[in-house]
VMD Tcl script that draws the C-alpha trace (Angstrom):
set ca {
  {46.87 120.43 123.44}
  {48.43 119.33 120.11}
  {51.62 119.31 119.37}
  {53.69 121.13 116.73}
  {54.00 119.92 113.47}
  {57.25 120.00 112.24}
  {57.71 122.77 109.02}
  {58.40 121.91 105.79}
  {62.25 122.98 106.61}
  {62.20 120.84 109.78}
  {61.01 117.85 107.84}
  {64.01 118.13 105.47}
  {66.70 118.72 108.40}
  {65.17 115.91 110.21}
  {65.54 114.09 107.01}
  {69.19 115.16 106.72}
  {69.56 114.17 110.33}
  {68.88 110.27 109.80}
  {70.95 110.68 106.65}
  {74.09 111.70 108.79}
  {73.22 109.51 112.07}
  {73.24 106.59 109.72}
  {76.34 107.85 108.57}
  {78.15 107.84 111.59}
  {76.64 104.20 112.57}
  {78.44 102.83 109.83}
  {81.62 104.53 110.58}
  {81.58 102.57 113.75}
  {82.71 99.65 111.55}
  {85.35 101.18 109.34}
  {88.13 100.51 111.96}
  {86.96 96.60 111.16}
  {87.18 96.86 107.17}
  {90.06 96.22 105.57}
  {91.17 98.77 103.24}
  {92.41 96.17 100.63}
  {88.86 95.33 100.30}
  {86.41 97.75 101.22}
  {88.71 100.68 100.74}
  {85.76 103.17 99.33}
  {83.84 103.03 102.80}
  {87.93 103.50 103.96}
  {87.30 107.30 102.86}
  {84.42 107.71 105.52}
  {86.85 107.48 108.18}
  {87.85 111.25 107.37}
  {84.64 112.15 107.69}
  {84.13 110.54 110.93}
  {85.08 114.19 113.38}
  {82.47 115.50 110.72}
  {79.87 113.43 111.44}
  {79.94 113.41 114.94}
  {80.04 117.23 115.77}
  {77.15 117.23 113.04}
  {74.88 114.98 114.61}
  {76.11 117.22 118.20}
  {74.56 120.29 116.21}
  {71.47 118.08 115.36}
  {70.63 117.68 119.43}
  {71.16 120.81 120.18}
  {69.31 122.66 117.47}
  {66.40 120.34 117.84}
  {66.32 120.87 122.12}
  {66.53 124.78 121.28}
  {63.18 124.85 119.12}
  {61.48 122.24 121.35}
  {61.35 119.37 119.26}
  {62.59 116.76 121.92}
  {61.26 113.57 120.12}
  {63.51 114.41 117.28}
  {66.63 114.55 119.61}
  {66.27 111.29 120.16}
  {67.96 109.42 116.48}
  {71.67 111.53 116.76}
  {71.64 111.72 120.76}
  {71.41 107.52 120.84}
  {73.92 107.31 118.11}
  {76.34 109.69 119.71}
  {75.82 107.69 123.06}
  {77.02 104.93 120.91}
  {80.08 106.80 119.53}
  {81.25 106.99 123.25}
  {81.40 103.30 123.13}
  {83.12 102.37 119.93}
  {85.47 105.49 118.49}
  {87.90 107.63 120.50}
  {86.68 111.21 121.34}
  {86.50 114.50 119.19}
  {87.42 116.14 121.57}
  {88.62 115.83 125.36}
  {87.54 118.28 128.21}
  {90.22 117.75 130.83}
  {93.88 116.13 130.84}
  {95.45 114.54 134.30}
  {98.97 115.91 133.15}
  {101.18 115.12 135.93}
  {105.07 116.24 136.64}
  {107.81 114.34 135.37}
  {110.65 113.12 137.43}
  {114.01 111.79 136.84}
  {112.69 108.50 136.44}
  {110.27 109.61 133.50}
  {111.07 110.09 129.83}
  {109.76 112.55 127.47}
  {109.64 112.15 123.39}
  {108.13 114.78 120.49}
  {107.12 113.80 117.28}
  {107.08 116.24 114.16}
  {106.91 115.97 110.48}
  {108.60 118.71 109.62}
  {108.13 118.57 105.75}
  {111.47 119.09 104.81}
  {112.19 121.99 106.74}
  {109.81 124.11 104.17}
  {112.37 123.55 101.47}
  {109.52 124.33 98.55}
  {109.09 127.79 100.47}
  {104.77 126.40 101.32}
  {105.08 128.96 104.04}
  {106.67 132.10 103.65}
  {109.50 132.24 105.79}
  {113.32 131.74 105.72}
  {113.95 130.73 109.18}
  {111.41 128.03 109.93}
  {114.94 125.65 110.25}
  {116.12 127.39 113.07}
  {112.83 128.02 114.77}
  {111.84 124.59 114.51}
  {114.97 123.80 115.86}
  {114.68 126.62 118.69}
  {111.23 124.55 119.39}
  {113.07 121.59 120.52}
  {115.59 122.75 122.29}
  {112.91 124.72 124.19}
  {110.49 121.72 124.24}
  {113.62 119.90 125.30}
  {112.70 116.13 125.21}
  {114.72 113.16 125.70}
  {113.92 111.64 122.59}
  {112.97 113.50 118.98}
  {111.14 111.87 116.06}
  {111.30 113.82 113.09}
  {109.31 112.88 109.45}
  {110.10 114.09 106.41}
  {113.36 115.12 107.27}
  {116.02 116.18 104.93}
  {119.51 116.78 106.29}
  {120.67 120.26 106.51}
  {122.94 122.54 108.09}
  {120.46 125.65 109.23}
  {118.85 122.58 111.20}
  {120.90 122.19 114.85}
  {119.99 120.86 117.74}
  {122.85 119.11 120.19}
  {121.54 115.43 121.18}
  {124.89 112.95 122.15}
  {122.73 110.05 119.79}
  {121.58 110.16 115.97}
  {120.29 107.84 113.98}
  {119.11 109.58 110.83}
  {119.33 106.73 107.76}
  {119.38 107.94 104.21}
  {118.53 105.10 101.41}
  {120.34 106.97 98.27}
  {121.17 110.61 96.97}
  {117.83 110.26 95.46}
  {115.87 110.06 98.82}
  {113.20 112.80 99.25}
  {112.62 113.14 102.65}
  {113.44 110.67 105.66}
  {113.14 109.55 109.23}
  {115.59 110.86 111.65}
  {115.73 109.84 115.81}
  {117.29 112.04 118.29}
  {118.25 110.79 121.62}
  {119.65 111.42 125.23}
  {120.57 108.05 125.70}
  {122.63 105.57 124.27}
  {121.20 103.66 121.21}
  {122.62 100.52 120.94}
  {120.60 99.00 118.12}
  {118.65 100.84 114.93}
  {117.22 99.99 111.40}
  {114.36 100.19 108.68}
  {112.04 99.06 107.42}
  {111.78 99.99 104.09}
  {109.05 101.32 102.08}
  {110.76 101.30 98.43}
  {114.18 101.76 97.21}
  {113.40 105.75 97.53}
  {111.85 105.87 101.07}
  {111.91 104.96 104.41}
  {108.37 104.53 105.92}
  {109.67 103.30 109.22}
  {112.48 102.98 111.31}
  {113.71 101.98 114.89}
  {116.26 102.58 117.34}
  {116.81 100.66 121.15}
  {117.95 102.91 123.62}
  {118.81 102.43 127.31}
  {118.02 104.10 129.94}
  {118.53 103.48 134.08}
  {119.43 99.78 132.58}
  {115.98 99.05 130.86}
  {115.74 99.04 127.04}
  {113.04 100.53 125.24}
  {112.49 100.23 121.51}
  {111.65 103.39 119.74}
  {110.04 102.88 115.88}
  {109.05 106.69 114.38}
  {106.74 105.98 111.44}
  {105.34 107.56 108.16}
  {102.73 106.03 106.72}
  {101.83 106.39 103.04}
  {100.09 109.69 102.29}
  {96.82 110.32 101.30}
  {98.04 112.77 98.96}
  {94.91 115.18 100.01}
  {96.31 119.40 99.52}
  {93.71 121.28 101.66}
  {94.45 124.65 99.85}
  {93.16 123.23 96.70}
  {89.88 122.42 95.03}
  {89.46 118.20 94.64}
  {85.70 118.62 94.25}
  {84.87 118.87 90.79}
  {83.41 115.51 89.04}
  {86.67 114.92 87.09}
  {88.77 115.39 89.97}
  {86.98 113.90 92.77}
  {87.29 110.14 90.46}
  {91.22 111.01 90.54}
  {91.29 111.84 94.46}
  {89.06 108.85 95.27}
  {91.14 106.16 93.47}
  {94.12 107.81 94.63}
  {92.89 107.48 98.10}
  {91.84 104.08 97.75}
  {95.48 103.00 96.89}
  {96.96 105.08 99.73}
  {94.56 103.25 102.21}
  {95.84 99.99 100.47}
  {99.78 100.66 101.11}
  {99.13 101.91 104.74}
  {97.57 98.72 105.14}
  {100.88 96.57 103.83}
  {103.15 98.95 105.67}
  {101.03 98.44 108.60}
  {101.35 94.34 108.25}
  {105.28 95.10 108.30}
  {105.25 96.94 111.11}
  {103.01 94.68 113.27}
  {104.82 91.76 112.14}
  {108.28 93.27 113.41}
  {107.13 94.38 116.54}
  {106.33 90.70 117.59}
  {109.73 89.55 117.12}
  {110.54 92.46 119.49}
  {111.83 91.26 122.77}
  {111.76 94.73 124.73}
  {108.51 97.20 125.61}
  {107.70 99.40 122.05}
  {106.96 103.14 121.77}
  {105.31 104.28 118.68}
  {106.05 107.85 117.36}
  {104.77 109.23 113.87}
  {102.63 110.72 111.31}
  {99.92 107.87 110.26}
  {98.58 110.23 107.98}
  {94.83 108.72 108.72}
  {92.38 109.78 111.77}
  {91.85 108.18 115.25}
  {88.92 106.30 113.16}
  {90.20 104.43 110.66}
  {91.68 100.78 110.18}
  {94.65 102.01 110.17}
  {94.75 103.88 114.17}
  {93.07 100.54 115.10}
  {95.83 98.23 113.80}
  {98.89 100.42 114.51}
  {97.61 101.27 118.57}
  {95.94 97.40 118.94}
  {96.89 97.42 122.58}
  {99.03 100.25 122.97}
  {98.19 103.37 124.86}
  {97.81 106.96 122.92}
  {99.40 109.32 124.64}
  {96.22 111.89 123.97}
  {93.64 109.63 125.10}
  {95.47 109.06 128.30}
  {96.61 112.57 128.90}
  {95.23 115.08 126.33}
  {92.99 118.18 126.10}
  {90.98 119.40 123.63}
  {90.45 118.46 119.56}
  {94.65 117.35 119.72}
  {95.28 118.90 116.40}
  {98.22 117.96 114.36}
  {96.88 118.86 110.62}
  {94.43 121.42 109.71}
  {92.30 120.23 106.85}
  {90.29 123.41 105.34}
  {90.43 124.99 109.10}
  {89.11 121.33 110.56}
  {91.29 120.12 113.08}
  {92.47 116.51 112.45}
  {94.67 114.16 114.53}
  {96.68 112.09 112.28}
  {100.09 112.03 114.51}
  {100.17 110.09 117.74}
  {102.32 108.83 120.39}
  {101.69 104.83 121.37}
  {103.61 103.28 124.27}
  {103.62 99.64 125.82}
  {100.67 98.95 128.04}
  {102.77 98.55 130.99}
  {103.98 102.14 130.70}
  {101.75 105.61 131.87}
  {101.41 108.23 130.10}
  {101.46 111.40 132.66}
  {101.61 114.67 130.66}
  {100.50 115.05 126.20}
  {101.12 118.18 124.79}
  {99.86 119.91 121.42}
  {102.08 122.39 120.27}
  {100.54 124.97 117.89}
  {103.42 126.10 116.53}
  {102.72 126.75 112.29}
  {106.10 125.63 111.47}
  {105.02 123.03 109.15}
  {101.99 121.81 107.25}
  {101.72 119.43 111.07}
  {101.59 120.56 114.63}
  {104.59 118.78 116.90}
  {102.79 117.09 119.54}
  {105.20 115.53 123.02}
  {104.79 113.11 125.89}
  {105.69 112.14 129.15}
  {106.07 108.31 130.20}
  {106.92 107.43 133.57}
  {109.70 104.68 133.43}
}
mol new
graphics top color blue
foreach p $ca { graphics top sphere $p radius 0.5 }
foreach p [lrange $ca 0 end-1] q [lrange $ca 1 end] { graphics top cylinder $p $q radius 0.2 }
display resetview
């Protein structure tokens, strides 16, 4: 008996198949590209969540009408994605109980406490704020922070550094425990990019750096596409990638001259695909891959969920609870974490 020929429609999806398979085989080696040199194929890396539930509705749509030899191209290359770029998406979390041993830490950009009014609301200080008391976590990272007095929440330790009067937004660092060392590492004379504090806790020191990267400058609610436009956005992105990369080199570089175990909280402002996750996690544990559930959304791009804020911690350290909190407070989702200590 012979066997179907595919339609003229079938020959152009299978077509755009291999176009998008092929696209996702090369975004297997973005995470190895530097972005000071190769920072055009940078931009696939946004595409990457894209591209793999794409080629997902490839295999399916091609076992549903029978066409099994066509299956083949996307369900090899996914097979591959398991082996070389975190997952989309995560069926099942081991969350485990905290004890009195463990410690707990949220990160949140909170973009000023919607001080431009981008969601319409009055109160979003004091429900943000009503968040993390509720959330109640030993140790808060906020981004884009901006010191005022509708914002208040109780924590014995602050370190909150402002550079000038002129400072847009900042890094702030809320803890239970006793810091007995902070600083920055600064981006320009006008921001802070990243900061750290050491705290102690049950006699051990831990070093606590809450990040924000450079951002990509990318407004979701607003049309980039047009020829004119999309030159602008690319360049634009190309120099972003390019800054995250230098502010990345700082980091790195002042985390080796750190004598205790690290914890990374922050907004990278780039996926779990890029050169930038890969250089910023190197061997540190993520929080969500050890302990999450589900697409761990913490931007919304055009209704896409994105993860672009993590939690890293020491190798030596276990992550036993990750949390996404989809609370539309901000243009991010607050995400927390449970170590055990």
């Amino acid at each position: 008996m012979a066997k179907p020929k595919l339609s003229l429609i079938n020959r152009i999806l299978f077509l755009l198949n291999n176009v998008f398979a092929i696209a996702l085989l090369i975004s297997f080696l973005i995470p190895k590209l530097l972005p000071e040199k190769y920072g055009i194929f940078a931009l696939l890396s946004l595409l990457t969540p894209a591209l793999i539930i794409i080629n997902f509705i490839f295999v399916i749509y091609w076992i549903l009408i029978g066409f099994k030899k066509q299956v083949i191209v996307s369900f090899l290359v996914l097979l591959l994605s398991l082996l070389f770029i975190p997952p989309v998406y995560k069926f099942y979390n081991n969350n485990d109980n905290g004890d009195s041993s463990s410690l707990s830490i949220m990160t949140y950009n909170v973009r000023k406490f919607n001080m431009y009014k981008w969601i319409d609301d009055n109160a979003i200080h004091s429900k943000i704020s009503d968040l993390i008391v509720k959330e109640n976590p030993d140790i808060v990272a906020l981004q884009e922070f901006k010191n005022t007095k509708n914002f208040k929440i109780v924590y014995p330790y602050t370190y909150n550094p402002l550079v000038s009067r002129k400072t847009r937004s900042s890094l702030a660092i809320y803890s239970k425990y006793p810091i007995i060392n902070k600083g920055v590492i600064k981006y320009n004379k006008y921001y802070i990019r990243i900061m750290f504090a050491d705290i102690v806790k049950n006699d051990d020191t831990l070093r606590i750096y809450n990040f924000h990267l450079e951002s990509l400058g990318v407004i979701p609610d607003e049309d980039f596409f047009g020829h004119k436009d999309s030159e602008k956005l690319i360049k634009r992105l190309r120099n972003s990638f390019k800054n995250q990369q230098q502010q990345i080199g700082t980091l790195n570089a002042h985390i080796e001259g750190c004598k205790y175990r690290v914890i990374l909280a922050g907004d990278l402002n780039n996926t779990a695909y890029s050169w930038a996750y890969k250089n910023v996690k190197n061997d540190f544990k993520d929080s969500f891959l050890e302990a999450g559930k589900g697409f761990g959304k913490t931007y919304e791009f055009k209704k896409f969920p994105l993860r672009i804020d993590y939690i890293f911690a020491d190798k030596s350290m276990k992550f036993i609870s990750h949390k996404n909190l989809n609370q539309k407070l901000s243009d991010h989702y607050p995400i927390s974490a449970t170590l055990e200590f």
